[in-house]
C-alpha positions in Angstrom: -11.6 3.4 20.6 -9.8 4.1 17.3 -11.1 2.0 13.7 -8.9 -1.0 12.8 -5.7 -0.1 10.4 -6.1 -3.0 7.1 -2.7 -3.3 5.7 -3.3 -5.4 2.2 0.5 -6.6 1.5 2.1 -6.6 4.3 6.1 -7.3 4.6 9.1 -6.4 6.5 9.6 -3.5 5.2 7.1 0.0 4.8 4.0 -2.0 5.6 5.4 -2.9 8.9 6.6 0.1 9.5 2.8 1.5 9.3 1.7 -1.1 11.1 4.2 0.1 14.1 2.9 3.6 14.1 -0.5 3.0 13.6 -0.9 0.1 16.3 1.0 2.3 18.9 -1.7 5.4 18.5 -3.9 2.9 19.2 -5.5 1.7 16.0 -5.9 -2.4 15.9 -4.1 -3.7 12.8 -5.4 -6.0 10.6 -2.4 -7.2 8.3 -2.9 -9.3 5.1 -0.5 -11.2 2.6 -0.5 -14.3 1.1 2.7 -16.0 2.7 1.4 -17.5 6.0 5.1 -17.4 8.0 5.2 -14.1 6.8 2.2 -13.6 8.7 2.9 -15.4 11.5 6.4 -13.1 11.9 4.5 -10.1 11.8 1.9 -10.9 14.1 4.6 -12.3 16.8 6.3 -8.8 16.4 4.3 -6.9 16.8 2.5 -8.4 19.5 5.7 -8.0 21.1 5.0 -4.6 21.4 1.5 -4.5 22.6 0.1 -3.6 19.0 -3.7 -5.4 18.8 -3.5 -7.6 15.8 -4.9 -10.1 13.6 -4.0 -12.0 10.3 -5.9 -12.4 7.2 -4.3 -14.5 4.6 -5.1 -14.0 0.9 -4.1 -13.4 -2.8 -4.9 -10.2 -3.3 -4.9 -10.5 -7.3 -7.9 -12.2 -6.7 -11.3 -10.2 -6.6 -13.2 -12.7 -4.5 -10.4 -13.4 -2.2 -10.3 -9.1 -2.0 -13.5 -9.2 -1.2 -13.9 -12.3 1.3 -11.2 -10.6 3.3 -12.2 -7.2 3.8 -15.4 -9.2 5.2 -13.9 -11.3 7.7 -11.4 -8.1 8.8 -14.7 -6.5 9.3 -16.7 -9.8 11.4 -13.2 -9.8 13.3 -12.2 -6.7 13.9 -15.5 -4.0 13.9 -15.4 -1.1 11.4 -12.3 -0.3 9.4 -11.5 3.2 9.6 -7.9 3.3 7.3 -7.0 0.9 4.4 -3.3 1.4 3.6 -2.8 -0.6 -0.2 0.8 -2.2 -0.1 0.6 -4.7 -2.5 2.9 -5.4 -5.1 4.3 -8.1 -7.3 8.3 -8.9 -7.8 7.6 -9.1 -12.1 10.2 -7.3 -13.6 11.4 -7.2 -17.3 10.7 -5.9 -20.9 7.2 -5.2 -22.3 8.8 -6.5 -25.2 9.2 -10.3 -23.8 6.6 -9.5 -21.5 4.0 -12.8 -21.2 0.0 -11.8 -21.2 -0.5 -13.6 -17.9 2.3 -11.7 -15.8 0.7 -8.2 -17.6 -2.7 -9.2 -16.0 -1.1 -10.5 -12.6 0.5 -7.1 -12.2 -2.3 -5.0 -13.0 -4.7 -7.3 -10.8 -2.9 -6.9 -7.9 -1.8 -2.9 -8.4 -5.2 -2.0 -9.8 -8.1 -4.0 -9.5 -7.4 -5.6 -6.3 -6.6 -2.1 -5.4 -9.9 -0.9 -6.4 -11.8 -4.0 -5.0 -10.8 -3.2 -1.7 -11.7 0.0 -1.8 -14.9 -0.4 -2.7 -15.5 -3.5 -0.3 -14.4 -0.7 2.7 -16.3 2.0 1.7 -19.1 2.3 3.4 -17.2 2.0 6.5 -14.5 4.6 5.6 -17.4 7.2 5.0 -18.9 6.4 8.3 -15.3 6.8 9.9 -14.4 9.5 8.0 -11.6 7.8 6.9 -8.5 7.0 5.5 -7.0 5.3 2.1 -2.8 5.1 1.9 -1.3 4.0 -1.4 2.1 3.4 -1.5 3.7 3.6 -5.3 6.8 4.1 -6.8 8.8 7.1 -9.1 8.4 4.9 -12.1 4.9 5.7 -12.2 5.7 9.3 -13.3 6.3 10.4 -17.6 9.7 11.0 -18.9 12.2 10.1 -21.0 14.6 9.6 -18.4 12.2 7.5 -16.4 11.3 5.8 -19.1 15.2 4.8 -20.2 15.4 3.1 -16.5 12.0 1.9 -16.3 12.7 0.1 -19.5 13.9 -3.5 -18.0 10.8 -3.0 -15.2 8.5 -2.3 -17.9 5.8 -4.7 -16.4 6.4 -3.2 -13.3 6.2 0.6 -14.5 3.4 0.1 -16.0 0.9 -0.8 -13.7 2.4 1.2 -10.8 1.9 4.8 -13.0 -2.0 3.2 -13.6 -2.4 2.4 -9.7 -1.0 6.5 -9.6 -3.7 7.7 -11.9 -5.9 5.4 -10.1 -4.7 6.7 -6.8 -5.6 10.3 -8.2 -9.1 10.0 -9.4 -9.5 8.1 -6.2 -8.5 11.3 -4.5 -11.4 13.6 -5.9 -13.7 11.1 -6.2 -13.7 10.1 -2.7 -14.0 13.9 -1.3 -17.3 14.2 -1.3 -17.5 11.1 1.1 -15.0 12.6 3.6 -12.5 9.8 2.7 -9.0 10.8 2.7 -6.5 9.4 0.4 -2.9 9.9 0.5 -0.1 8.7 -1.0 3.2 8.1 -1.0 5.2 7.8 -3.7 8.9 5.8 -3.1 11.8 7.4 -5.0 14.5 4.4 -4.5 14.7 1.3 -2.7 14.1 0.6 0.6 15.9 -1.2 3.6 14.0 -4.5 4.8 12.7 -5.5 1.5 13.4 -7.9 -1.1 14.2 -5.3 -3.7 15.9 -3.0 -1.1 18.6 -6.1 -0.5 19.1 -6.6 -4.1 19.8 -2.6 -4.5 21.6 -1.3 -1.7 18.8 0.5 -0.1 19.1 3.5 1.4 15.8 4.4 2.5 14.4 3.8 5.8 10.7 2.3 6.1 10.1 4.2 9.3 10.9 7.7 7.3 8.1 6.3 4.8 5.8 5.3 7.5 5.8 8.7 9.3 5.0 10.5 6.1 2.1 8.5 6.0 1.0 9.2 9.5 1.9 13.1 9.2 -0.3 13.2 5.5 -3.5 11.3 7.4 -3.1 13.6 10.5 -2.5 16.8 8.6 -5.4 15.8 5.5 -4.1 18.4 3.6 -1.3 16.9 0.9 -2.6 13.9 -1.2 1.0 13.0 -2.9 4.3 13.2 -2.1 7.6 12.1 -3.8 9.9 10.9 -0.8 13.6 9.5 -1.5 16.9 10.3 -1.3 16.3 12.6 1.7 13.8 14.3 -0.3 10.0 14.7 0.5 8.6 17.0 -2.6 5.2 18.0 -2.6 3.5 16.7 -6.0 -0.5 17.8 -5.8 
């Protein structure tokens, strides 16, 4: 019997999309968000289609509520074997006007909610020999010309390059476990998501789901660039 998938942020779009793949191979999916119809939506659709499921909700800003959850996934379920971290927040807008609360509110939900469920599934991912997916954006990369269009997402840019460099370290520090850790890093918007409507998306959350299942299969690429019909190696 394959470990239970825990899918922290999960949504219509990419995290879905995941949770498809992964519940048809067999894997029972544990999905978590903090919108309880949200929940309830995904749990009825993909029940639908025979995937083994259960619902956790949470705010997964919050350390203790990261931490109570991975615990009841684990009483619920049995031993996780893949975390995949979608989390996000919608704060947009200039660092210039940005407010100190919505700078900690992003960064506690891309990197120390991040980090807290990591270490609250560790133990079982080194049993398992397991898996932790990330899903980031391009703004997290250097450049000027990154930079001139992250500019009115500053908030947003900012924590999603520190979740990348968090992603990386994550990466070597988690060999010597035999933990995997992949990412995928999102070069435009995508179909199914809040952002993706407000942008004309023209990426497809399946195509992001199956680089995800072919990174975790294969265990050899830890970061990849997809968009735009693109899929770029990056380390």
């Amino acid at each position: 019997m394959k470990h239970p998938i825990v899918i922290c942020g999960y949504g219509p779009g990419i995290s879905h999309a995941v949770a498809q793949l992964f519940g048809w191979a067999g894997h029972p999916v544990a999905i978590i968000a903090r919108n309880a119809h949200r929940l309830a939506d995904g749990v009825a659709a993909l029940e639908a289609e025979g995937i083994k499921v259960q619902a956790f909700m949470a705010d997964l800003s919050n350390v203790k509520e990261v931490q109570r959850t991975i615990a009841d996934v684990r009483a619920a379920m049995g031993s996780i074997g893949i975390l995949h971290w979608n989390a996000y927040t919608n704060i947009e807008g200039s660092l210039l006007l940005a407010s100190p609360n919505d700078l900690s509110n992003s960064l506690s939900v891309r990197i120390i909610g991040y980090i807290t469920a990591v270490q609250e599934c560790l133990a079982d991912l080194e049993e398992n020999q397991g898996a932790v997916l990330a899903t980031s954006g391009a703004m997290a990369f250097y450049g000027a010309e990154i930079d001139a269009f992250a500019k009115d997402f500053g908030i947003l840019a900012i924590s999603v390059a520190a979740q990348h460099k968090a992603t990386g370290i994550l990466t070597e520090t988690l060999k010597p476990h035999g933990i995997y850790v992949g990412e995928v890093i999102v070069n435009g918007f995508v179909k199914s998501t809040e952002s993706g409507n407000e942008h004309h998306a023209t990426l497809e959350p399946n195509d992001i789901a199956n680089q995800f299942w072919k990174m975790n299969a294969m265990r050899k690429t830890h970061s990849i660039v997809f968009g735009e019909n693109l899929a770029a190696q990056r380390r």
